[in-house]
C-alpha positions as CSV (number, residue, x, y, z in Angstrom):
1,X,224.5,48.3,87.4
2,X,222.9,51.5,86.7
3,X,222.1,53.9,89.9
4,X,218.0,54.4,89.9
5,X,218.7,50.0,89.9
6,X,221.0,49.7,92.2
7,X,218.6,51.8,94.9
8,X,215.5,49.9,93.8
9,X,217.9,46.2,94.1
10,X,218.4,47.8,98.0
11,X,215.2,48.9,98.7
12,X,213.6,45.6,97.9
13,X,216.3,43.9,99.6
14,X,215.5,46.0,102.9
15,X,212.4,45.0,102.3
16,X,213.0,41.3,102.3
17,X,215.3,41.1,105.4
18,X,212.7,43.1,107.1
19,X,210.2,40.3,106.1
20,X,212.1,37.8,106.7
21,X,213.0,39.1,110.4
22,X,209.0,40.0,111.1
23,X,208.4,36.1,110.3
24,X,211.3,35.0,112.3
25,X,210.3,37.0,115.2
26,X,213.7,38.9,114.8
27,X,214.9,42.1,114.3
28,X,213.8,44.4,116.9
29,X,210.0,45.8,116.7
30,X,208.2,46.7,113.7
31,X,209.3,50.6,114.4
32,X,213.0,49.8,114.2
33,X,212.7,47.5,111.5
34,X,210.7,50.6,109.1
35,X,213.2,53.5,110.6
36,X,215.4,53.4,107.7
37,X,212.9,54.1,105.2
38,X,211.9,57.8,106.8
39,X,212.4,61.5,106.1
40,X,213.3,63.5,109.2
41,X,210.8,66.4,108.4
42,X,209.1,68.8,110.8
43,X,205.9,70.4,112.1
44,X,202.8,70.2,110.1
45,X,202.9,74.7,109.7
46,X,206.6,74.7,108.3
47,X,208.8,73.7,105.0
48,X,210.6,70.9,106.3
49,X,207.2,68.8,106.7
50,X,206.0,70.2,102.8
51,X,210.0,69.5,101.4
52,X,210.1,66.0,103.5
53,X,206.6,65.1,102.0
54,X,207.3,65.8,98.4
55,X,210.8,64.3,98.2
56,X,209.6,61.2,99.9
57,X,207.1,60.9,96.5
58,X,210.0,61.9,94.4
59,X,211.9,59.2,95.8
60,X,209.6,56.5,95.2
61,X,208.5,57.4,91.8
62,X,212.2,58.2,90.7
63,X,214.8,55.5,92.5
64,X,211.9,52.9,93.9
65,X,213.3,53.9,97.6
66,X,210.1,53.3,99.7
67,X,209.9,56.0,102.2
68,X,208.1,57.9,104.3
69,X,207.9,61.4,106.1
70,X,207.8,61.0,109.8
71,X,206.5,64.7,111.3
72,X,209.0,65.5,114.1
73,X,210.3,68.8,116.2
74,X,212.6,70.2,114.4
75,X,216.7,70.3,113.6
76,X,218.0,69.0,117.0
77,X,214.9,65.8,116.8
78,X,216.2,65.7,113.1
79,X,219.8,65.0,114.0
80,X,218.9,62.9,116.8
81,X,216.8,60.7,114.7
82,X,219.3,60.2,111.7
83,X,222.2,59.7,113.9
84,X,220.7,57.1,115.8
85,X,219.1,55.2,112.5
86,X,215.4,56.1,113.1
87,X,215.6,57.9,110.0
88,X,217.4,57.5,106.7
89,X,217.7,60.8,106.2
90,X,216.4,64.3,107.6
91,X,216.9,68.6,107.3
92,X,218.3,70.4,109.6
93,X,219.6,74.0,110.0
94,X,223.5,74.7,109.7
95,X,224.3,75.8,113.5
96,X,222.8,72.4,114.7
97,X,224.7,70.3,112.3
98,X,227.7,72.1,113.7
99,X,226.9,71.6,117.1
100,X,225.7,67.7,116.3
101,X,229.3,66.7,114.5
102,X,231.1,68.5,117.2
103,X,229.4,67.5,120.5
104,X,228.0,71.0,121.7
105,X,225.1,72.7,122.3
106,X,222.0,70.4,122.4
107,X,224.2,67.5,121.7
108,X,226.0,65.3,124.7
109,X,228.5,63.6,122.7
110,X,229.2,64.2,118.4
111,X,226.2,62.2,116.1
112,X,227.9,59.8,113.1
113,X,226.3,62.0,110.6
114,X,227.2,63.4,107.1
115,X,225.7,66.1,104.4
116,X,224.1,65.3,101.4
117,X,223.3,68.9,100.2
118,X,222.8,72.4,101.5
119,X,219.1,72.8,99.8
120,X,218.6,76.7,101.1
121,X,219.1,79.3,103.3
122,X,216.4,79.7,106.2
123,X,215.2,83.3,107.5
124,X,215.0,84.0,111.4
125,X,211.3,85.3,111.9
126,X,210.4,86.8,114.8
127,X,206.4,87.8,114.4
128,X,204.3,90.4,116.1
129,X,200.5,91.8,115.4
130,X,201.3,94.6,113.2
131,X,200.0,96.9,116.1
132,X,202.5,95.5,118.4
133,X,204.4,97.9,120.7
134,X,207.5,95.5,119.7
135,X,210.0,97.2,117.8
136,X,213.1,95.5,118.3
137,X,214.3,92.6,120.4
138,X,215.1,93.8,123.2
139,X,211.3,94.9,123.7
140,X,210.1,91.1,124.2
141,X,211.4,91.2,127.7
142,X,209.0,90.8,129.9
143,X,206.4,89.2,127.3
144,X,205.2,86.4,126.0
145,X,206.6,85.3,123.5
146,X,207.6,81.9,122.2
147,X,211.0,80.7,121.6
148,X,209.8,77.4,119.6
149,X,209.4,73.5,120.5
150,X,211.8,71.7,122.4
151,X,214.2,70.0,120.3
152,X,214.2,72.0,117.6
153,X,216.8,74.0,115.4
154,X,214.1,77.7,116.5
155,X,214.9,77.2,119.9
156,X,218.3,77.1,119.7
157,X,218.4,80.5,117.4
158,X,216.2,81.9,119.4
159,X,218.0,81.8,122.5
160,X,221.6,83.2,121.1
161,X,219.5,86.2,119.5
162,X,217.7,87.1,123.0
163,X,221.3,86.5,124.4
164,X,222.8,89.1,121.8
165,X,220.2,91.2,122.4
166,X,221.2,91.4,126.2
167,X,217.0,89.5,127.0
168,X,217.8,86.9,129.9
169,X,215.3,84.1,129.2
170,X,213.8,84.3,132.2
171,X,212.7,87.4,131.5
172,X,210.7,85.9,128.9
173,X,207.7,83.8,128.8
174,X,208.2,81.3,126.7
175,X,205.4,78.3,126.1
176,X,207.7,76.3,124.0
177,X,204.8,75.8,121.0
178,X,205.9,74.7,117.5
179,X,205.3,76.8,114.9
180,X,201.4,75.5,114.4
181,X,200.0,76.0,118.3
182,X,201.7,79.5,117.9
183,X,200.2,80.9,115.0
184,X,197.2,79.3,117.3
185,X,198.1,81.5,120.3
186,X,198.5,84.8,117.9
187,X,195.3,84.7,116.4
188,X,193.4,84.1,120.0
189,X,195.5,87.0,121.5
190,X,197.7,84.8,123.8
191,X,201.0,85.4,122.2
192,X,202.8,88.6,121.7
193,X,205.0,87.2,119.5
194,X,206.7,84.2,118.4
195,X,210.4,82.7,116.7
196,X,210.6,80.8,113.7
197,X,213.5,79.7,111.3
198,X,211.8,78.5,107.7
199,X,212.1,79.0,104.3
200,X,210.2,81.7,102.0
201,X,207.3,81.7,102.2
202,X,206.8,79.8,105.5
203,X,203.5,78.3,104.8
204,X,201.7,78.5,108.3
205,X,203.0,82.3,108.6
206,X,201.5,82.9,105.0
207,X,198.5,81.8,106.5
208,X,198.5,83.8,109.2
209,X,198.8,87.3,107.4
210,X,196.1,86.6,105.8
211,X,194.0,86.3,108.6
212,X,195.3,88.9,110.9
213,X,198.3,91.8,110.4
214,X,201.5,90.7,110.9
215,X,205.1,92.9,111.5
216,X,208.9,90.7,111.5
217,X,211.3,92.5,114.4
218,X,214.7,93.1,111.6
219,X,217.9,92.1,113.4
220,X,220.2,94.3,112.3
221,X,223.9,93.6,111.3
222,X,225.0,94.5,114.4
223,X,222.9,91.8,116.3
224,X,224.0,89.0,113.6
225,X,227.8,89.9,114.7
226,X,226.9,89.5,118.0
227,X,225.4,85.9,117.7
228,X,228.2,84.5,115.1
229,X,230.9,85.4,117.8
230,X,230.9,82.4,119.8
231,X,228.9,80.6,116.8
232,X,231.0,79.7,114.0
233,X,230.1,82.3,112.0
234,X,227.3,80.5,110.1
235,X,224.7,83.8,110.2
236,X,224.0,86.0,107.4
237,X,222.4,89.1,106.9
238,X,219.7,89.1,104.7
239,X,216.0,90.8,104.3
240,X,212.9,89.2,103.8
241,X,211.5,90.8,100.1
242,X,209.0,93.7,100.2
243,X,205.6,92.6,99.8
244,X,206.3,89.3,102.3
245,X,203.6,88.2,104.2
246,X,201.8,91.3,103.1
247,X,204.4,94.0,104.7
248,X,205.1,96.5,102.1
249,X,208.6,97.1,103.2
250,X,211.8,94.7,103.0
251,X,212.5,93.6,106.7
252,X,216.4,93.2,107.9
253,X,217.2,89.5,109.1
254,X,219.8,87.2,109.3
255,X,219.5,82.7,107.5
256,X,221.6,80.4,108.3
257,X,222.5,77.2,105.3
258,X,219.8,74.4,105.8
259,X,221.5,71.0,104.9
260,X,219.2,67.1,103.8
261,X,221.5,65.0,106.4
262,X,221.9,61.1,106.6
263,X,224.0,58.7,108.5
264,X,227.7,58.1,107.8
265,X,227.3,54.4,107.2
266,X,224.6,54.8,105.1
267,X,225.0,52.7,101.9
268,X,227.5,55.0,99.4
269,X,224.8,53.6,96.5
270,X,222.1,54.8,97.6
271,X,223.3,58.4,98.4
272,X,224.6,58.7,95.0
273,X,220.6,57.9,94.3
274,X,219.4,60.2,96.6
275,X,221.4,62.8,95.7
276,X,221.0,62.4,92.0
277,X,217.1,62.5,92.7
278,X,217.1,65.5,94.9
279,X,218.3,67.5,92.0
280,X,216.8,65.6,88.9
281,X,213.5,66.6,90.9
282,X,214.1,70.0,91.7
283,X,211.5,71.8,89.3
284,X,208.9,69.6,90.4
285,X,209.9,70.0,94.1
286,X,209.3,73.9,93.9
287,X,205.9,73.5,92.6
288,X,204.9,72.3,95.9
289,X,208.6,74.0,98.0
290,X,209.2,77.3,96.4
291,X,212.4,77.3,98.5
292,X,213.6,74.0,96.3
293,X,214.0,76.3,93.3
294,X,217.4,77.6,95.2
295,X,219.1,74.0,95.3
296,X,222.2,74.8,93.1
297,X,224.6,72.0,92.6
298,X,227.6,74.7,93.2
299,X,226.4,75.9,96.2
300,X,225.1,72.1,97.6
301,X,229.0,71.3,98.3
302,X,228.9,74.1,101.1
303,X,228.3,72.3,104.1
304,X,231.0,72.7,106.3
305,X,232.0,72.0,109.2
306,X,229.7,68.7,108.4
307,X,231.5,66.6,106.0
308,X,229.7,65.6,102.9
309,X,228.9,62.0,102.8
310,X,231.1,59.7,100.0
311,X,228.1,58.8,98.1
312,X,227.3,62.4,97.6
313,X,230.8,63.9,96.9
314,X,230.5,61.2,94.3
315,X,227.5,62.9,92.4
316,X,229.2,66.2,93.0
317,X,232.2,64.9,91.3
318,X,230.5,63.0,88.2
319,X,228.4,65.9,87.2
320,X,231.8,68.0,87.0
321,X,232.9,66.0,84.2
């Protein structure tokens, strides 16, 4: 049976059951029984939510999956959806996968989950009013400044920088906002700065400059070093391009890989479909994702210490031939 039929044979068969349980009065509630057929995206402001929303279309029109993108937190709500089945499939940033698969960090005990891709590198913002006194990390102590929402893969970098940097979070105060209510806060004056980990360009932040001045704080190489040393090493350094956001001037940062996740018992068909779609799609995903345009099917395999999932190794393998 061909792939694209064997996804569409599965989706309607999902489909069925789930009828079939609904009229049976079986099967959990109607949430449970729809949880399979969602994207793990993000906030409304950022990529994630854009990537989730446009891939979810690409899916239907391409391998007849039926699916939806559910607007959530961030990596660490990502991973915690996906590994407990309330989504098919989600993003999430490289340091949490690590931390999900091995137990650590946000995670209490290691998720059942596996890679399909790693679909871009994301850049560590950290955003001030261009007339900001803030000129390097350490300057946000004793300022408001947030770190990002709970549960999500911003807080957790945002944290191990302000710990590199020698900033003890409680000299910080931090509201916790997602990247939306803090582009909010900046433009009423109620932020001096805020943390976000996104793609290029970060839609919301885009937004932003054009409404108000904006600096990026560069974390230096140094700084990076400092953070990968009890982190696996999965920090670059990089620079945002001159001419980003409207500063002139390229800005020093560091990204970490961003990996599309899904659950390790996830049917081995349909990842082969999903995979297959995610890159037969890629030129119309970056008309609405610039950041899809990166997705390179040599660089996709890259996604250790997460495992990719057999369905996906798969597509990696046939294409080699």
């Amino acid at each position: 049976m061909r792939a694209g039929r064997r996804a569409r044979v599965l989706a309607a068969a999902l489909a069925a059951l789930a009828a079939l349980a609904a009229a049976t009065g079986c099967g959990g509630s109607a949430g449970e029984r729809e949880s399979a057929h969602r994207i793990a995206g993000g906030g409304p402001s950022g990529v994630y939510s854009v990537y989730a929303d446009t891939f979810a279309r690409e899916l239907g029109a391409r391998i007849g999956l039926r699916i939806t993108a559910a607007e959530t937190s961030g990596s660490v709500d990502n991973l915690l959806r996906v590994g407990s089945g309330r989504a098919l499939i989600g993003f999430a940033q490289g340091d949490t996968a690590a931390d999900a698969v091995t137990g650590t960090g946000s995670f209490a005990v290691p998720l059942r989950v596996d890679a399909i891709a790693r679909v871009y590198d994301e850049y560590l913002h950290v955003v001030v009013p261009a007339e900001s006194e803030v000129r390097r990390i350490s300057d946000l102590a004793g300022r408001r400044v947030s770190l990002g929402q709970h549960n999500s893969g911003v807080a957790v970098i945002a944290q191990r920088v302000l710990d590199a940097a020698g900033v003890p979070l409680e000299r910080v105060d931090d509201p916790a906002l997602g990247l939306g209510a803090s582009i909010e806060a900046m433009e009423r004056g109620e932020l001096d700065a805020f943390f976000w980990v996104g793609g290029l360009p970060t839609p919301g932040i885009e937004g932003l400059s054009k409404d108000m001045p904006v600096r990026l704080i560069p974390i230096g190489a140094g700084l990076i070093d400092e953070v990968n040393r009890g982190h696996a090493g999965v920090y670059r350094v990089s620079d945002f391009p001159a001419g980003s956001y409207g500063i002139p001037a390229p800005t020093g940062t560091m990204t970490v890989p961003n990996y599309l996740v899904v659950r390790q018992d996830a049917d081995d068909d349909l990842v082969y479909d999903i995979t297959r779609a995610l890159f037969e799609s890629r030129s119309s995903l970056a008309r609405s994702v610039p950041a899809a345009a990166l997705l390179d099917r040599r660089q996709a395999i890259f996604t250790e210490p997460m495992d990719l999932h057999p369905g996906a190794a798969q597509y990696y393998v046939d294409t080699q031939r």
